[in-house]
Steps between C-alpha positions, in 0.01 A plus 500: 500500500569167351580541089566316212620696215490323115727755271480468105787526302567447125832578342573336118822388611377378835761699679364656879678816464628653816230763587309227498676300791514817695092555501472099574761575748307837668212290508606232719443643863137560375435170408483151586510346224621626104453313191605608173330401200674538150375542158735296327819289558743626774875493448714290741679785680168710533346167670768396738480884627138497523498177705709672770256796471167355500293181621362377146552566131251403269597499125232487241428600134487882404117523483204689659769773580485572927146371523529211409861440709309573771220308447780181441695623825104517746444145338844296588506673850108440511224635721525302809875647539419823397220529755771502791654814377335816595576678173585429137715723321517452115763743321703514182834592392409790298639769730807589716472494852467608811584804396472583907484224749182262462473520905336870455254336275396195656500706850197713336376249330475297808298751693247551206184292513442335196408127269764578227743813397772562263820733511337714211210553308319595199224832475177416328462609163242596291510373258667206426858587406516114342176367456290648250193263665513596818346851630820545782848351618397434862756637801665179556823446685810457237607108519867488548446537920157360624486380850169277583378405891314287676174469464498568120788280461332192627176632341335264211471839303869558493576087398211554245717823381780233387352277391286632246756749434509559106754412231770791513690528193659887457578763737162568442349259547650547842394814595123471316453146672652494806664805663233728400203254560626398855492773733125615384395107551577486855389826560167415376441205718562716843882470494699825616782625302818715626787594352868699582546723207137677491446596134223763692829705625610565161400651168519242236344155456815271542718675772806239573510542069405858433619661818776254542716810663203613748473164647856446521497867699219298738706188536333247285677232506540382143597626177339399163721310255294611237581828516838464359355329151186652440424704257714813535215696316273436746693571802583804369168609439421413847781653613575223678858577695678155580829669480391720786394209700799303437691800690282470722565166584896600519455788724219351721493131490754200617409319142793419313400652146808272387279217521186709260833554247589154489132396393362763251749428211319183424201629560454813260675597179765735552373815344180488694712416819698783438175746444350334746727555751667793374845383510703768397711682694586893472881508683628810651871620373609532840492210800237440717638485852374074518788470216755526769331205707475263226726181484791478230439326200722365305517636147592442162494693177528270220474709157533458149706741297553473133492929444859527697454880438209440740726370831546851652143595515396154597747523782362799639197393529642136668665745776192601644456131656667467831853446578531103489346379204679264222538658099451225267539582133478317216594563128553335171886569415829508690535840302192666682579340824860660465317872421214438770718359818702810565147711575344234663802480756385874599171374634574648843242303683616138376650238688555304189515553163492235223513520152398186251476401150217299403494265187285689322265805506215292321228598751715811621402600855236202555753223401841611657235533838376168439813300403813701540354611915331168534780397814515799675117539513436097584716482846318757726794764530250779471148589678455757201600586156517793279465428126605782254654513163624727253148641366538632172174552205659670236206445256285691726692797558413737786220264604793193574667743714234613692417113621823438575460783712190335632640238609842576634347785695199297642774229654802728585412866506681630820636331807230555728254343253678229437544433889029551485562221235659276706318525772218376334679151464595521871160596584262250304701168446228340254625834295679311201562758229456897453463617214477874327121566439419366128620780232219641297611885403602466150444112501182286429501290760144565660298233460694286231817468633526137444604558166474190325701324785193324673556168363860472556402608838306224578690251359771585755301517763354136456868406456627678825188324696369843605130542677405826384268675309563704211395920465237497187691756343753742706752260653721579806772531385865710540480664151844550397639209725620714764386389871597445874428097626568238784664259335247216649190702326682399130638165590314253266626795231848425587447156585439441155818393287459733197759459271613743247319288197175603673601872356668404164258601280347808688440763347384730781138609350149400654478147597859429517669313851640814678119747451323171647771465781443856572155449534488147696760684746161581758334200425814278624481736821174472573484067490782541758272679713672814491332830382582752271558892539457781321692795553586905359683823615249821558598651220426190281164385662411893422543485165399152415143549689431806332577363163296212566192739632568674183475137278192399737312835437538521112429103481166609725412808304538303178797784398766213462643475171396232226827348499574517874644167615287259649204674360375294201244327414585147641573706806226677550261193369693270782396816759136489387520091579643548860272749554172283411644245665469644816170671442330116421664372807412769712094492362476127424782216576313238380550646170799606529606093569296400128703790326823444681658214217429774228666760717821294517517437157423857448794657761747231348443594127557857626850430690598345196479867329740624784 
């Protein structure tokens, strides 16, 4: 069958990612000819790749959304050349694929007699679910994979289709005017429909979407990127599983999920990524038996000590890292590095051990990292870091010890864990930084946790260059600075030539330089295309969930205290806006697009209160 294929793409940056290239690429023995069409300016590395990739690239201004690129793409090639080709394929870039080779799908598809047919498709529903007007959402197949033969494609129906097609100007728009309008038009005038994914063999409406881990059991070949930054709230009520069908892919499929990792940390903020997704990690204390097959990495420790009286237990912890690894310390006086060098020479399991004085301990931990390690982190020595320091919280008593525990336990509680840890680097290499889940027993960090630093926040982020979108209001962060990294994840951090005026005048509350580096740390990973990692010991991921099902029932039963934190009244009013947000948009988005300046001003005025 002869094909010409015209993929969509849009990207703010105009960078082609690489999953991209590699559908393009799986494409190619189906197809005879490929042209991409782009919303928006391309860079000039992502066009010199895509002209070794593809026949034609058409650039063009970031309206009318897919519809309209197509409808730019059928006019340049124009009728008369598309009639030689025996089918059209239109698709977007807004999913990851194949999943499972595109030969078992276009086999099938091959053998099926049929005018027009998609990979997957959408249930009728009564009624609308977006339209208020109209009685039912008709079945229609979903638009990012629509294949179209001869004779409909060299029918005056299907040219009329385009060219009368309306203005689309929102996602939608897109679905209300064109994907859900074009299935049921054709159909109507004698055209017959097929698709791969039959919605009829599953339960819900939307199956690649809702039963994204069923059709990954039943090879469909792509995987939503929407699912990793849509509303958490709702997948969950669905209980939709994408982290089930993401080990699915890893257990069952040839996809490299390093090339999904790469992508979504532009694509989603990272709280709803790491929901989303579920990434979090509960390590066993002992080895798994792939530990032993994993490559060596080259480690270092670099850690911060200005409690000396705290070297001995921070050393014991540091020996559960394998044999091998380099022990960088620094501290603020020759007098402490005299006290602290003699116990960090009995680090059994070092290969080096180092001990410098910074300039100054304005900034503490963040700073001597930043500026005193700047080197050592900058030349590529080390495929992984551990960052520690000398965690003491005097003013909060028994609660400062138990996060120190928290977080020297969740990144070096025994040997064997530390070995799981590891191999999670040597396992995922878009995995940039691990981090202990985010501390909430005895701290208010649910919900509010950006603490006044928001606006720091992005202020170095604009300054760093990064392409990333901020949480709303629980950042991911490493609370308490400790955390394990590739040194390429954090390079624009380093990159950066702080100097120690930049922490002169700190004075280490909310909103100062070191809490908004703590909380940019994820956001620097993520624009390197790297992702991020939560992780806890069983004993810790026991007692944090059940506290947190404890702070979830009360907050549900309306038992919470009055002065519980994150429980006031801007609080709670900014929860009664999210919430009515999504009811207009779910009953009436035309509504929802007149209220939406309001609702801006409304959300911003609120973060303020933060």
């Amino acid at each position: 069958m002869k094909r010409c294929v015209i993929a969509f793409y849009y990207e703010p940056a105009g960078h082609v990612e690489d999953y991209y290239f590699f559908l393009l690429d799986s494409l190619r023995p189906f197809s005879d000819r490929i042209v991409v069409v782009s919303n928006g300016a391309l860079n000039e590395a992502s066009k010199k790749r895509l002209a070794a990739s593809v026949d034609a690239v058409i650039e063009r201004e970031n309206e009318g959304f897919d519809a309209w690129a197509y409808k730019t793409a059928i006019e340049q090639i124009g009728w008369k050349s598309l009639s030689e080709f025996d089918e059209l394929v239109l698709l977007n870039h807004t999913f990851f694929g194949p999943i499972f080779p595109f030969s078992e799908m276009f086999a099938e598809m091959e053998s099926r007699t049929c005018d027009f047919w998609g990979i997957s498709a959408h249930k009728a529903m009564r009624p609308h679910p977006f339209d208020s007007t109209q009685a039912e959402l008709p079945f229609h197949l979903n638009s990012h994979f629509i294949a179209v033969r001869s004779p409909l494609l060299e029918s005056t129906e299907f040219a009329e289709y385009w060219d009368k097609i309306p203005p689309i100007k929102s996602y939608m728009d897109s679905v209300g005017k064109h994907e859900a309008v074009f299935s049921r038009r054709f159909q109507d005038l004698g055209y017959v429909c097929s698709v791969y994914v039959d919605p009829a063999d599953y339960k819900t409406p939307y199956p690649v979407f809702m039963e994204v881990d069923r059709t990954i059991e039943q090879r469909s070949p792509i995987l939503k990127k929407r699912l990793f930054f849509h509303d958490t709230l709702f997948l969950e009520r669905g209980a939709i599983n994408l982290p089930r069908a993401l080990e699915l892919i890893k257990k069952h499929s040839d996809y490299d999920l390093d090339l999904i990792w790469r992508s979504v940390g532009r694509l989603s903020k990272p709280r709803t990524l790491n929901n989303n997704a579920a990434l979090m990690s509960v390590l066993p204390e002992q080895g798994l038996p792939t530990c032993s097959k994993q490559p060596a990495l080259r480690i270092g420790v670099f850690a911060h000590i200005f409690y000396p009286e705290m070297t001995e237990e921070l050393i014991r912890y540091v020996d559960n890292i394998p044999p091998g690894y380099d022990l960088f310390i620094t501290t603020d006086s020759i007098e402490k590095k005299a006290l602290i060098l003699p116990m960090a020479a009995a680090a059994c399991g070092a290969k080096n051990v180092d001990v410098l004085v910074v300039d100054s301990n304005k900034g503490r931990d963040v700073s001597a990292l930043l500026i005193g390690c700047r080197d050592l982190l900058l030349d590529n020595k080390y495929d992984l870091v551990c960052r520690l320091h000398s965690k003491q919280s005097p003013q909060d008593g028994a609660k400062g010890d138990q996060f120190k525990h928290h977080m020297f336990d969740n990144l070096l509680y025994t040997p064997g864990y530390v070995l799981n840890l590891i191999s999670l680097f040597a396992e995922c290499p878009s995995l940039g930084l691990v981090l202990p889940a985010m501390i909430h027993v005895g701290y208010p960090t649910m919900g509010q946790s950006w603490f006044g630093n928001r606006s720091r926040v992005e202020k170095l982020a604009r300054e760093l260059g990064l392409n990333v979108q901020l949480d709303d209001n629980t950042p991911v962060a490493p609370y308490g600075g400790m955390y394990w990294f590739r040194p390429m994840a954090l390079r624009k951090l380093f990159a950066k030539e702080w100097s120690w005026r930049d922490f002169a005048d700190v004075d280490y509350g909310d909103g100062s330089l070191p809490h908004a580096i703590e909380r940019l740390i994820a956001y620097v990973a993520l624009d390197a295309g790297y992702v991020f990692r939560h992780i806890l010991t069983p004993q810790h991921a026991a007692r944090n969930y059940t506290m947190l099902e404890a702070k979830l029932q009360a907050a549900a039963s309306g038992a919470l205290p009055a002065d519980f934190a994150g429980m006031g009244v801007s609080r709670s009013f900014q929860n009664l806006i999210v919430s009515l947000k999504r009811s207009i948009i779910f009953r009436s988005p035309l509504a929802f697009r007149i209220l939406r300046p309001p609702y801006r001003l409304m959300v911003s005025l609120l973060g303020r209160l933060q």
